[in-house]
N, C-alpha and C positions, 0 to 999 in steps of 0.2 A: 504494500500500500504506500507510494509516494503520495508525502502529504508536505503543503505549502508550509512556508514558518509559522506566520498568524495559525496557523491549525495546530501547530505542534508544539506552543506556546501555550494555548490553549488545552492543549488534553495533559499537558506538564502541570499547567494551574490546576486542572481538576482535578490529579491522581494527585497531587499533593495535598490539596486542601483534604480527602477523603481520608488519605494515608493520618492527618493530624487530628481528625474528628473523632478517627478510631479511635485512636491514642489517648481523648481526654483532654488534648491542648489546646491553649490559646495561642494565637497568636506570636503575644505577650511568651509566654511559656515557652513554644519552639524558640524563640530569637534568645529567651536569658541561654538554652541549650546549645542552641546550633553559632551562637554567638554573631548572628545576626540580626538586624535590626526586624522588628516587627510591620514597617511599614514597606521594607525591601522584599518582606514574607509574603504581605496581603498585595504587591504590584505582581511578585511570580503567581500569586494563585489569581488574581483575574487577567489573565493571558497578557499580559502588558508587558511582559520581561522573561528571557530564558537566560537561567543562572549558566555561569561556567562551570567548567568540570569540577573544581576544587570545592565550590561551595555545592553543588549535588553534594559531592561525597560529602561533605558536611551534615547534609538537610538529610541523607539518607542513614549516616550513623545515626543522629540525634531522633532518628524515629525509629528504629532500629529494621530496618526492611534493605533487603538488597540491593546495591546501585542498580542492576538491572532492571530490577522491577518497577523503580522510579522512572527511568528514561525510558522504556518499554510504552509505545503507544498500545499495547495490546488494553485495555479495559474488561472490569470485572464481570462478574455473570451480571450484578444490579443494572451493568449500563452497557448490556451487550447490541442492545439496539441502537443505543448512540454508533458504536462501530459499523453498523449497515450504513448509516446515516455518511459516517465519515468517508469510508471506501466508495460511497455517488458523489461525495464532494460536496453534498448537500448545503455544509453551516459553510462553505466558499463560494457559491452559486448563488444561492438565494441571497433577496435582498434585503434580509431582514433590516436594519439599520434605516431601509428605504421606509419601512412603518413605525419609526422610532422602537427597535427589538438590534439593541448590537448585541455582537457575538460574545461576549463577554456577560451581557445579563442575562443572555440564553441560557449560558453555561452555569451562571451565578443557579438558575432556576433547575438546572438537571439537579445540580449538587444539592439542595435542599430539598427536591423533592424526588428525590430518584424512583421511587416504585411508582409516583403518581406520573411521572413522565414515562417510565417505561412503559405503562398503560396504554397511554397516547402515542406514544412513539409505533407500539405493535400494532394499533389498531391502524394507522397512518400506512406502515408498510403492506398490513394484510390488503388494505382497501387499495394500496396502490398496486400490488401483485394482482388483486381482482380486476383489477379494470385494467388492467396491461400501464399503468402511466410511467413512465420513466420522469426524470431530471429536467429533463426539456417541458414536459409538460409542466411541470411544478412553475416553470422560468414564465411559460406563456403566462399560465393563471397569475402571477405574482404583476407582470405585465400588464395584465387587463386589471387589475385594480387598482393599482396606481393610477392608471387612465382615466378609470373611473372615479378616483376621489379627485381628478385634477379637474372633472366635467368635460375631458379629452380637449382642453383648450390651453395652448402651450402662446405665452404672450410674445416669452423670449424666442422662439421658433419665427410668428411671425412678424418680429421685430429683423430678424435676422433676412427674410425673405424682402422686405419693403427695402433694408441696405442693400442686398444684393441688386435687386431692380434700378436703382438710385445710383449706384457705382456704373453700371453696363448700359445707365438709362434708354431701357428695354421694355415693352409693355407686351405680357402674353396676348392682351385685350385687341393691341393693335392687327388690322387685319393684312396690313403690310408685313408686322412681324413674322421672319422666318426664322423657323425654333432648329434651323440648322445651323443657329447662333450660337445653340446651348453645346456642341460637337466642338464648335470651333473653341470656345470657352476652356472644356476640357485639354483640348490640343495643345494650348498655346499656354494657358495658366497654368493646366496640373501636369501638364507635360504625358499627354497618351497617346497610344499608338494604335484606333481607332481599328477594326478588322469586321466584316461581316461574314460569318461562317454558316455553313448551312449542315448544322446540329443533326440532320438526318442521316447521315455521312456515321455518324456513329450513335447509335441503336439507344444505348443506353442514355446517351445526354439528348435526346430530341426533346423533352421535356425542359431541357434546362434554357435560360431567356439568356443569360450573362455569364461568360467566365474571366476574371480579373487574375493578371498575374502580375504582380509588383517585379522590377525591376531595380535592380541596385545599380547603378549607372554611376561614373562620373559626372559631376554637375547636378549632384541630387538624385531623386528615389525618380522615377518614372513606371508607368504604368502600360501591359498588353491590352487591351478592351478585345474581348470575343463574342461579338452580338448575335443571336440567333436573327439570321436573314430574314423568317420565315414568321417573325414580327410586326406587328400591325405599327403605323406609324404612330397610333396611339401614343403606344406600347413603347417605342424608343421613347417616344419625347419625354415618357415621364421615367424612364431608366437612365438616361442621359441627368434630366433635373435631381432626382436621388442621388445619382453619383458627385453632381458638383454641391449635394447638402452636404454631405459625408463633410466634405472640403472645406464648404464655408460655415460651418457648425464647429472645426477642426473638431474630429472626434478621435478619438482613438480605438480601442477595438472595433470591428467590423469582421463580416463576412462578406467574403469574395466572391462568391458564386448564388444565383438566384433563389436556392432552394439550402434548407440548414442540413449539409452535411454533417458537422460537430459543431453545437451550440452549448461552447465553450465558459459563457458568463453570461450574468444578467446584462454586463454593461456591451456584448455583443448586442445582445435582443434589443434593446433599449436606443442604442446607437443605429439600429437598421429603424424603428418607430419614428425617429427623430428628423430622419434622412426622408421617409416618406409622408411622415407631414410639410415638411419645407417642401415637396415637390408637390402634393397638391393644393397648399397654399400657395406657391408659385405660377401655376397655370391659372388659382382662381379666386382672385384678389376678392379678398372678403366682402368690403364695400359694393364691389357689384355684386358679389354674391345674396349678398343681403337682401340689394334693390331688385335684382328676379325673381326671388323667394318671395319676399312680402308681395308683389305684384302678383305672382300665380298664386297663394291665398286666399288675394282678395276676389279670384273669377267665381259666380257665383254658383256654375258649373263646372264640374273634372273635365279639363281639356288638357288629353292626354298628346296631343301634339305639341301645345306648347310646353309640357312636363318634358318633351324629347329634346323641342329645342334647346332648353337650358342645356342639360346636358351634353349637349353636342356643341354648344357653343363654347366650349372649351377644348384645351389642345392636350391634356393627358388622358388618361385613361379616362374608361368607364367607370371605374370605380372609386375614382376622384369626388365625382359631385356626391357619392353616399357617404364618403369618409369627410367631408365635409360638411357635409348638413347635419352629422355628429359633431361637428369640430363649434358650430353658428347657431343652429336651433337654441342647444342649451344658457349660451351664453345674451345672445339678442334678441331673444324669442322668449325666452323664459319657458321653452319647451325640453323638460330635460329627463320626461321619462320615455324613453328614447331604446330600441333596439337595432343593430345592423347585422345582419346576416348573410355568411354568402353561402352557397350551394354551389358544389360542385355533379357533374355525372358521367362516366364513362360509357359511354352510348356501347360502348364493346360488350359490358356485363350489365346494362342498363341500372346499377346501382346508384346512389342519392349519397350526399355523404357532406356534412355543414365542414366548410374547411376553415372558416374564420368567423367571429363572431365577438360581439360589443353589449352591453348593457349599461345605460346610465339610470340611476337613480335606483333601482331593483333587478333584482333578477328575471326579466319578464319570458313568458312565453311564446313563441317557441326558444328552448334552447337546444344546444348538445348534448346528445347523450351519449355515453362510451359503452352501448351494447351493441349486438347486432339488429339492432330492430326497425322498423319501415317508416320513416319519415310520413306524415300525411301529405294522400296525395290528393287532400282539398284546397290546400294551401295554394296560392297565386304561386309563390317564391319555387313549386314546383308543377304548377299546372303550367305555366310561362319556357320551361324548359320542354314539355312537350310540344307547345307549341312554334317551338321553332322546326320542329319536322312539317308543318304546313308553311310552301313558300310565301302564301297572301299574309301569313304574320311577319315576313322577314322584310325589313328596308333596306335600302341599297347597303346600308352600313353592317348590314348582318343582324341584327338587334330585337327582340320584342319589347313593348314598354307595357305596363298597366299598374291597376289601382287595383284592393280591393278591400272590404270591414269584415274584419273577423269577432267572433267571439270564441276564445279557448273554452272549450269542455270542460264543465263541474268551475270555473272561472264567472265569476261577475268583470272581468275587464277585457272590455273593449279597442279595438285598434282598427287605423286605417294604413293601409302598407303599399308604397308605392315600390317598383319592382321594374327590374332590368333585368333580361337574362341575355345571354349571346354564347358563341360558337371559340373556341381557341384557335386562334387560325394556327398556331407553331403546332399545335394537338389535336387535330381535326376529329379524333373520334372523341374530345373533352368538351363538356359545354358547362355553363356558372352559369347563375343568377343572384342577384346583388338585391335585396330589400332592407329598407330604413321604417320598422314601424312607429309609429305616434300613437301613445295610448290618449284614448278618445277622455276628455275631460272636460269640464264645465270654461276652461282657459283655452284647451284646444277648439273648442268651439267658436270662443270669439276669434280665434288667431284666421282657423282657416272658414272661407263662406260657402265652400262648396261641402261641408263636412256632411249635409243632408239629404245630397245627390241624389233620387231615387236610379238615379239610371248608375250609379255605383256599385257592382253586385257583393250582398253579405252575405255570409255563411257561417256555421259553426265549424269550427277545425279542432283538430288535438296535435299534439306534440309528435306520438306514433301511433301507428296501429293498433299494437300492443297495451296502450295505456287509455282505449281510448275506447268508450261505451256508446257511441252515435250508431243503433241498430238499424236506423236504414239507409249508412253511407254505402254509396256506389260503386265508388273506387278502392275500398279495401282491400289492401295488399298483402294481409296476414290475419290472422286469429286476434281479438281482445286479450290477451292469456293474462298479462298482466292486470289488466281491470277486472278481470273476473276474479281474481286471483284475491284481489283486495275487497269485491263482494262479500266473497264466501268467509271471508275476517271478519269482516262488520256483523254478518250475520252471526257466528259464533261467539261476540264480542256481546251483542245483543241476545242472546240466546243463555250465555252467563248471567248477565243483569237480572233478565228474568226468572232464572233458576234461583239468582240471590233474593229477590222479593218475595217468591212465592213463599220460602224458606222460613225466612225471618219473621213473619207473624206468628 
C-alpha cells in the first residue's frame, strides 16, 4: 500500500494516540516519560508532524510497544475498515475539508469513537460493494454537492470569462464572429499543435472526442491536440473554449483525454467542472441569456420553435443552454428547485442509461439509480429519443425539441420539462437527451405565462418500471417487482397493527 505523507502522518497520529489511551496516559504523562514536550505529543497525534527516528524510539520505549508496530501502517482489528478506506485512497481523494470535515478531525472522530465508526464505515463499504460504486463515484457525488450548495453559480468563473472576452475583444454574440479565433488562441498563446484525426482508425478510441499530449519542449511546455474529425462543429467550439479555460482559470490538475481514464483527485474532477462552465459561459453571455429566457416566459403559449431558436442561437454545444439555465434560473429567476438530466442510448442494445445528472434545492425526481432497472418510458427525456427514429421529428440540425408536465407516482410534485434529444454524430449508433425540469410552484407560475398551456401534454410518470404502480401504463418495459414488493410490507405492517388491537382489549 503506497501511501502519500499527509496519510502517513496521519495513521502515525492515530496509532499513537491509541497506543497512549491504552496505556492510561496523558499527554502531560507521555512527555514527563518520553521527555518530550506535551504539545510536540498532541501536533504528532493530529497528523501535523512525523517525529524522526530517535524520538519514535523514544515514544515507543516510553509506551513500551515495539518500534515496528508504531511505524507499521498496518491498523488494529477496531479500525480494520479504516484500512479499506486507506488502500482506495479515500481520506486523499475526497474533499472533505471542501465541507468544513479536514483530515485531521476525521481522524480526531475514528479515534474516539472507533466501534461507532467502524459501524459506519462497514455499512458504507457493504452498500458500496452493493451497488458496484468505486472512488470515482464517491468524487462525482462529493462534486454534485458542492454544486449544489454553491446554486451551480461560480461569480469568479464568470468574472474570468467577461476578462477573457475584454482582453481578445471578441463577442460569441457577434454574427461576424469566427470561433476559429478560439484554434488560433490556442496556437499562438498556449503554444498547440492542433491535429484532426479520424478516431475510427482505431476501434477502441472512436468514442473518445480529444487526446492531449503535453510536450516538454524548449521555450516552454507545449501541447499535441488530437481532435476526433468526426465532431460536430458544435462540439469543437466548445472543446476548443474548455481547453483555453483550463488556461485562463490556470488550473492545475486536469485530464487529458475526453472520457476519465484515472480520476486521480477531486481537484482533477473539479478542474475539468471549472473548464466547462467558462466554456459555456463563454458562448453565452448571461445578460443575453437572461433577456431570451425572460422573453420566452412571458409567451402566453409553449412555442417550441422559439425554445429551439434560443438554443441554436449559440455557438457550443447542445448542452450548453441546459447547463446554463442551471447556472441563471436559480440565481435571477429565483427558480432554484431545478433538475438537469441527461440520457444516454445505445441504439445497438437499445438500452437507456442517465449518464449525468444535477439537482438544486432537493433531490427531485426523476433520479439515478444504480440497478438494472427500466427507466420510464413515459417520460419526454425518453419518449424524444425514440422519436428521432421518425425523420418528420429530425431538423436539419439532427435535433428533437419539446415540452412536457409531469406528475411523479405516489409524489404530490409537479414539473414542467423542456427536452432536447439528438444523434452523436462521432457515435452514430449513441443518441442523448438533455432535460432541465422546473418544479411547478405558486412562483413558477408567475415567472412562466405559458405554464397552463392546455395544448402542453401531462402525464403521470415514475422513476422505473420496477418502482412504479400506474396499472394501465402502455409502454411498460418490465414487471412493478419492486412496488409490489413494498405493497405486500405495508400490508403485513398493517396486518401487525391489527393483530396488536384486537389483542390488547
Amino acid at each position: 500500500m503506497l501511501l502519500d505523507q499527509e496519510t502517513l502522518r496521519l495513521i502515525f497520529g492515530l496509532k499513537l494516540r491509541q497506543f497512549r489511551q491504552e496505556k492510561g496516559l496523558s499527554l502531560k504523562e507521555l512527555g514527563n516519560i518520553s521527555g518530550l514536550s506535551a504539545s510536540y505529543i498532541n501536533e504528532i497525534e493530529k497528523g501535523k508532524k512525523y517525529p524522526k527516528n530517535d524520538k519514535i524510539m523514544l515514544l515507543a520505549n516510553s509506551l513500551g510497544v515495539p518500534y515496528d508496530d508504531l511505524i507499521s501502517v498496518r491498523l488494529n482489528k477496531e479500525l480494520k475498515h479504516l484500512t479499506k478506506i486507506l488502500e482506495n485512497n479515500l481520506l486523499k481523494n475526497l474533499p472533505f475539508d471542501l465541507f468544513g470535515i479536514p483530515a485531521q478531525g476525521l481522524l480526531e472522530l475514528i479515534t474516539n469513537e472507533p466501534n461507532k465508526f467502524k459501524i459506519l464505515v462497514g455499512t458504507l463499504v457493504e452498500l458500496a460493494r452493493g451497488f458496484n460504486l468505486r472512488v470515482k463515484d464517491f468524487l462525482f457525488a462529493s462534486l454534485r454537492a458542492y454544486i449544489e450548495l454553491k446554486n451551480n453559480y461560480f461569480e469568479e468563473v464568470e468574472d474570468s470569462v467577461q476578462a477573457f472576452l475584454e482582453k481578445h475583444n471578441w463577442s460569441p454574440l457577434d454574427a461576424h464572429s469566427d470561433v476559429s479565433f478560439l484554434a488560433e488562441v490556442l496556437k499562438h498563446e498556449y503554444h498547440y499543435d492542433l491535429q484532426e484525426v479520424d478516431f475510427k482508425t482505431y476501434p477502441e478510441l472512436s468514442d473518445l472526442k480529444h487526446v492531449i499530449i503535453p510536450l516538454n519542449k524548449r521555450g516552454g511546455k507545449r501541447f499535441r491536440f488530437l481532435l476526433n474529425k468526426n465532431l460536430s462543429v458544435r462540439e469543437k467550439n466548445f472543446i476548443y473554449a474548455k481547453e483555453i479555460g483550463h488556461h485562463f482559470l490556470d488550473q492545475g490538475e486536469r485530464s487529458y483525454t475526453s472520457i476519465w481514464l484515472n480520476l486521480d483527485s477531486y481537484e482533477q474532477l473539479y478542474n475539468n467542472f471549472k473548464a466547462s462552465y467558462f466554456a459555456s459561459a463563454l458562448f453565452i453571455p448571461k445578460d443575453d441569456f437572461i433577456i431570451k429566457t425572460r422573453n420566452f416566459f412571458q409567451n402566453p403559449k409553449w412555442d417550441g420553435e422559439q425554445f429551439f431558436n434560443i438554443l441554436k442561437a449559440y455557438k457550443g454545444t447542445w448542452d450548453s443552454p441546459f447547463h446554463r439555465m442551471t447556472q441563471i434560473l436559480p440565481t435571477f429567476f429565483n427558480l432554484d428547485k431545478i433538475f438537469f438530466i441527461r440520457f444516454g442510448q445505445d441504439t445497438a442494445t437499445d438500452l437507456y442509461d442517465i449518464t449525468s445528472e444535477l439537482h438544486l434545492s432537493e433531490l427531485h425526481n426523476p433520479h439515478g439509480v444504480r440497478t438494472f432497472e427500466h427507466y420510464c418510458r413515459r417520460w419526454i427525456t425518453i419518449k424524444l429519443l425514440d422519436e428521432l427514429e421518425k425523420k418528420s421529428a429530425i431538423d436539419s440540425d439532427g435535433v428533437a425539441v419539446g415540452v412536457q408536465k409531469v406528475r411523479f407516482f405516489q409524489s404530490e410534485n409537479e414539473y414542467i420539462c423542456f427536452t432536447l434529444a439528438k444523434r452523436e454524430l462521432h457515435a452514430p449508433t449513441n443518441k442523448s437527451s438533455l432535460t432541465i425540469g422546473l418544479q411547478i410552484t405558486p412562483l413558477l407560475r408567475e415567472k412562466i405565462a405559458f405554464i397552463d398551456d392546455p395544448d402542453i401534454p401531462y402525464t403521470d410518470v415514475s422513476i422505473t418500471c420496477e418502482r412504479c404502480g400506474i396499472s394501465d401504463c402502455e409502454v411498460r418495459a418490465a414487471a412493478a417487482t419492486l412496488y409490489e414488493n413494498d405493497k405486500r410490507l405495508q400490508k403485513i405492517d398493517q396486518s401487525i397493527e391489527n393483530l396488536i388491537q384486537d389483542n390488547s382489549n
